[in-house]
C-alpha positions as CSV (number, residue, x, y, z in Angstrom):
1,X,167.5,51.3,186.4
2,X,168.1,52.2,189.8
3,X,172.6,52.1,189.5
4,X,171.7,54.3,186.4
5,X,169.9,56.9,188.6
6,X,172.2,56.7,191.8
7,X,175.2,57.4,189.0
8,X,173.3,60.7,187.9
9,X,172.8,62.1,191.2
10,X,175.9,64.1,191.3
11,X,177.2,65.9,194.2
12,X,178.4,69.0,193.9
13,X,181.0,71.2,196.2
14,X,181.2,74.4,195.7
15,X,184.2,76.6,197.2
16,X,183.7,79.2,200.0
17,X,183.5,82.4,197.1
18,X,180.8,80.4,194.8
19,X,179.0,80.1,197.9
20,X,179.3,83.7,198.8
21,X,178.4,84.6,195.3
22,X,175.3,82.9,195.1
23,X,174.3,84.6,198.4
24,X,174.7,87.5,197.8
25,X,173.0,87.4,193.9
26,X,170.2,85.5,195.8
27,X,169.7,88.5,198.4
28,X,170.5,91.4,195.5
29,X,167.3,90.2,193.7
30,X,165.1,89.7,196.8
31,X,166.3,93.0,198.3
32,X,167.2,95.5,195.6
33,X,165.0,93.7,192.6
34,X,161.9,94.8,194.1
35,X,162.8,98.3,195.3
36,X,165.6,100.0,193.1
37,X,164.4,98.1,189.4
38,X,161.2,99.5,189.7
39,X,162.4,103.5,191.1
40,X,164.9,103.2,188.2
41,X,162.6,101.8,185.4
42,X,160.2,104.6,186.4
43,X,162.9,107.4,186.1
44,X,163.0,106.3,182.5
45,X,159.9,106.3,181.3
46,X,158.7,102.9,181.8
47,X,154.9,102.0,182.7
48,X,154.0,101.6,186.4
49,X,152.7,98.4,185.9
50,X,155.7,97.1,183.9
51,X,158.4,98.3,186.7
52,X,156.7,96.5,189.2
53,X,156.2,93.7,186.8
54,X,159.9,93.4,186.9
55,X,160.4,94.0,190.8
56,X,158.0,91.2,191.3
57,X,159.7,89.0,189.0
58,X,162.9,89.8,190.3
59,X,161.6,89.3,193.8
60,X,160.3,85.9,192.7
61,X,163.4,84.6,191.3
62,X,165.3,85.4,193.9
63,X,163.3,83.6,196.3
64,X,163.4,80.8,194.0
65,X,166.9,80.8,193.6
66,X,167.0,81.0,197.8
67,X,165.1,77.9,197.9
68,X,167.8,76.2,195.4
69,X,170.2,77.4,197.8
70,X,169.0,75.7,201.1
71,X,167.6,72.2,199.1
72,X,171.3,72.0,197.9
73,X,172.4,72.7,201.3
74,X,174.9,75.3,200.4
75,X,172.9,77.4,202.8
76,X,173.0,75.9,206.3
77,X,171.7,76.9,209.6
């Protein structure tokens, strides 16, 4: 049981622009989720509530997506 679960873990390189990528998606949906989504949803039409809704969401996935970022260790200090 054990070989069976050290054969799953699977590590995984990324090159330099993946990294980059995912850095910069993760900090576009902290940063810009929460502010423009919401200023944008609003010049549309869309409920308060909803648009910040959204920012929120956005603001949570991207902190989640952060946190994916450091366990894996593709962000390092």
């Amino acid at each position: 049981m054990t070989e069976r679960n050290k054969d799953m873990n699977v590590d995984v390189t990324y090159s330099k622009f993946t990294k980059v990528a995912f850095i910069v998606i993760s900090m576009l949906l902290i940063f810009a989720g929460p502010t423009y989504v919401p200023y944008v949803m609003g010049k549309v039409s869309i409920n308060g509530y909803v648009s910040t809704g959204v920012g929120a969401l956005l603001f949570i996935v991207g902190m989640a997506f952060m946190m994916f970022l450091v366990k894996k260790k593709v962000i390092t200090a």
